[in-house]
C-alpha positions in Angstrom: 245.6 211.7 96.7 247.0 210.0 93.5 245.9 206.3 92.7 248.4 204.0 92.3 248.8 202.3 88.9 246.5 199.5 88.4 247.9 195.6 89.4 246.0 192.9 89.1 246.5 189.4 90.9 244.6 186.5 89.3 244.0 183.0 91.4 243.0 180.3 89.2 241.3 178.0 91.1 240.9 175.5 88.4 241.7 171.8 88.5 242.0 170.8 85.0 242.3 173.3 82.6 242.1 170.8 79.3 238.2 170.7 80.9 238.1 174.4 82.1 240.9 177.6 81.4 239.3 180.3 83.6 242.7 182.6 82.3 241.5 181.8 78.9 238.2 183.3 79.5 238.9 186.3 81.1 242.0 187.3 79.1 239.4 189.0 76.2 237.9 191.4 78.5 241.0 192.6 81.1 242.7 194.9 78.8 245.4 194.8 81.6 248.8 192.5 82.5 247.6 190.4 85.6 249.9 188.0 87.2 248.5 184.4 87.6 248.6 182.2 90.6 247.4 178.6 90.7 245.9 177.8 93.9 245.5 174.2 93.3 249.7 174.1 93.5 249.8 176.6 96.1 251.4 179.5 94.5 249.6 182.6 95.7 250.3 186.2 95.3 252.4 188.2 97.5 250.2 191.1 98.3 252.9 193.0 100.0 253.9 193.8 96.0 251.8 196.5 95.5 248.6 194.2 94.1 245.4 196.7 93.7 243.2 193.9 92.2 241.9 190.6 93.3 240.5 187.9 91.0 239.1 184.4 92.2 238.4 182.6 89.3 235.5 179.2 89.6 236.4 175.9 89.7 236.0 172.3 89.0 236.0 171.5 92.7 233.1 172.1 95.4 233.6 174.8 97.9 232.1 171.9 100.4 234.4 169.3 100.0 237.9 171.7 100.9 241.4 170.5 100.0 244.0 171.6 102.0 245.1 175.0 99.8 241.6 176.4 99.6 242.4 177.5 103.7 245.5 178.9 102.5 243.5 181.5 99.8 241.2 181.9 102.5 244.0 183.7 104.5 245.7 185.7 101.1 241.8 186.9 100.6 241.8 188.3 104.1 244.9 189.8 103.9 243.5 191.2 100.7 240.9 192.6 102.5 242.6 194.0 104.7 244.8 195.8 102.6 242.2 197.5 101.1 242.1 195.6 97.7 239.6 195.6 95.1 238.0 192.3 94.9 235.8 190.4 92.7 234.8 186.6 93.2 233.2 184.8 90.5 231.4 181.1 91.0 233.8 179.2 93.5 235.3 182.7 93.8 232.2 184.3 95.0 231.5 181.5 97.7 235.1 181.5 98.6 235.1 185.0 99.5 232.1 184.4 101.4 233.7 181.4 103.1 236.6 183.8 104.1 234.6 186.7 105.1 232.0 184.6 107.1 233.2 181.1 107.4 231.3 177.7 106.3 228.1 178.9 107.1 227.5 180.8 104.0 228.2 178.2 101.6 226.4 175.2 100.9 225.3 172.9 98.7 222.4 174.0 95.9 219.1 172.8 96.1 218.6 173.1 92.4 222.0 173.5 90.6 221.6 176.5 87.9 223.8 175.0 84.5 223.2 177.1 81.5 222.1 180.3 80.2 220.0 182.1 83.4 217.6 185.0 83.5 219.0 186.9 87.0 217.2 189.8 88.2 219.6 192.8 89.2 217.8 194.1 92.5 219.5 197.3 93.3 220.6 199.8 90.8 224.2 199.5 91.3 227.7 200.2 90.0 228.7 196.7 88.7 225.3 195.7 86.6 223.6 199.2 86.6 220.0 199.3 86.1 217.6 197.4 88.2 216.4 194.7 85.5 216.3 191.0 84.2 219.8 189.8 82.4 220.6 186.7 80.9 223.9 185.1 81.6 226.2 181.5 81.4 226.2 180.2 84.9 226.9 176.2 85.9 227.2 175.3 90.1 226.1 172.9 92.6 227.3 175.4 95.6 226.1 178.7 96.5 226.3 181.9 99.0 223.8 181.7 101.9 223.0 183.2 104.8 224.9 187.1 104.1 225.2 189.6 107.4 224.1 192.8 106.8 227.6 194.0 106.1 226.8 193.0 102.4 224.2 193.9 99.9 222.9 191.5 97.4 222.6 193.1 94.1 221.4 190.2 92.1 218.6 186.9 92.4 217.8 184.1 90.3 214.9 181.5 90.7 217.1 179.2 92.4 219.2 181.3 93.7 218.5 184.1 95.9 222.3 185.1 96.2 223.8 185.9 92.8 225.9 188.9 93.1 226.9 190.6 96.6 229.0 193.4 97.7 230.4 194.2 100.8 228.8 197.6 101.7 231.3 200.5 100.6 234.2 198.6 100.0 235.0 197.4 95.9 234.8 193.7 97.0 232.0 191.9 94.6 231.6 187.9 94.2 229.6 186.9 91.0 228.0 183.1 90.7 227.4 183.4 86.9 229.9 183.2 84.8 229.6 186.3 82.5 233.4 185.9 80.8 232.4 182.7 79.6 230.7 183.1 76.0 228.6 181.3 74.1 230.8 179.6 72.2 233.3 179.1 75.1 230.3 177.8 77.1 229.0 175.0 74.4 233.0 173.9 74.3 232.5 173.5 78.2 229.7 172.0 78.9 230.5 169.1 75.6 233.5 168.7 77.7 232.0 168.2 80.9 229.6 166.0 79.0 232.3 163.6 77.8 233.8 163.2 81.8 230.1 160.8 81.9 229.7 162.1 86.0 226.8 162.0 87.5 226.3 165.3 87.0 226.1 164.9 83.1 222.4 165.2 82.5 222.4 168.7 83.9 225.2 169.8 81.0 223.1 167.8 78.5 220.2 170.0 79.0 222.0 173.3 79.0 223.2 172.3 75.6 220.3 171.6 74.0 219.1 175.3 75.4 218.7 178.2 74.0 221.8 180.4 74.5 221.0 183.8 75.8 223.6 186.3 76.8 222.9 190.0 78.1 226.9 190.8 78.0 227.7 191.6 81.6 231.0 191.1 81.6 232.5 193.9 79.9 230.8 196.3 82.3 232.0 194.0 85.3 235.3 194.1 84.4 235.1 198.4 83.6 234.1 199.0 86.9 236.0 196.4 89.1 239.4 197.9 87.3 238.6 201.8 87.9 237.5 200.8 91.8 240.1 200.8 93.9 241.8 202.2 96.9 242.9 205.7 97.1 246.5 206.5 98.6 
């Protein structure tokens, strides 16, 4: 059966993108038109035009506290799901699609928030990261994936976080909590910006950014294999 020509839906999720442009970060590495939707203004794609691809972008906001059109993603993901789409969730994205595959008991708050450049350890040899091995790659959250059933495999641990990378078996639906499209530079920029909001939160960017940047260069893989893996007609 032939494959149908590749078409890409991309949710933004962000909340201020003068702070954070998740389009801006994965334009480099697409190599593909993608339509955008911005969720925070519910505009969300109509999947009945012939989308093949699904991108959930992260966010500023927690997957804990919900506003009112994070439930209406959680619907256009299931419909994407059903459908058959290729999916791939990364940060807020990941634990959304958890939320909407499993509801609110996967997701909660992080016992030990993970900002900065993180050594994960890819468990399975698998299609999105390859190899079984340690990789280093930008990650900042305060939220995470918990409590998986055993219709996903988790290909990817850190320290603090025992659920970094998932995929729901035999289907090309993948959530990410690093942020691998985010680059060095890009990531300095971020976190001085998130530095300069003075949150609570600011002593954990201060400390990423006195780090030692170390990037392994995941994404270009990721975004190889999410784009080939799709749905046959």
């Amino acid at each position: 059966m032939r494959k149908k020509e590749v078409k890409v839906a991309f949710i933004d999720n962000s909340i201020d993108t003068s702070i954070y442009n998740p389009q801006e970060h994965w334009k480099p590495y697409l190599g593909v038109a993608w339509d955008s939707f911005k969720a925070t203004e519910n505009h969300f794609p109509d999947l009945k035009r012939g989308y093949t691809h699904l991108i959930l972008s992260g966010s500023e906001a927690s997957i804990i506290e919900r506003e009112n059109w994070v439930y209406e993603e959680i619907e256009v993901v299931q419909d994407a799901v059903e459908k058959g789409l290729s999916i791939l969730g990364s940060c807020y994205g990941h634990q959304l699609l958890a939320l909407a595959l499993l509801g609110s008991a996967s997701v909660q708050r992080c016992v030990q928030p993970e900002v900065g450049w993180i050594p994960i350890q890819i468990k399975v040899e698998n299609e999105l990261f390859g190899k079984r091995r340690q990789a280093f790659s930008f990650s900042s959250h305060f939220d995470e994936v918990v409590n998986l059933s055993d219709a996903f495999l988790i290909l990817a641990s850190s320290k603090d976080c025992q659920i970094q990378a998932f995929q729901l078996k035999k289907r090309p639906i993948w959530g990410i909590q690093i942020h691998p499209e985010i680059n060095i530079s890009n990531a300095q920029i971020l976190l001085k910006k998130c530095i300069s909001l003075n949150l609570e939160t600011r002593p954990f960017f201060e400390k990423a950014l006195k780090s030692t940047p170390k990037d392994s260069g995941l994404i270009r893989r990721i975004v190889r294999i999410f784009l080939v893996s799709r749905k046959i007609e």
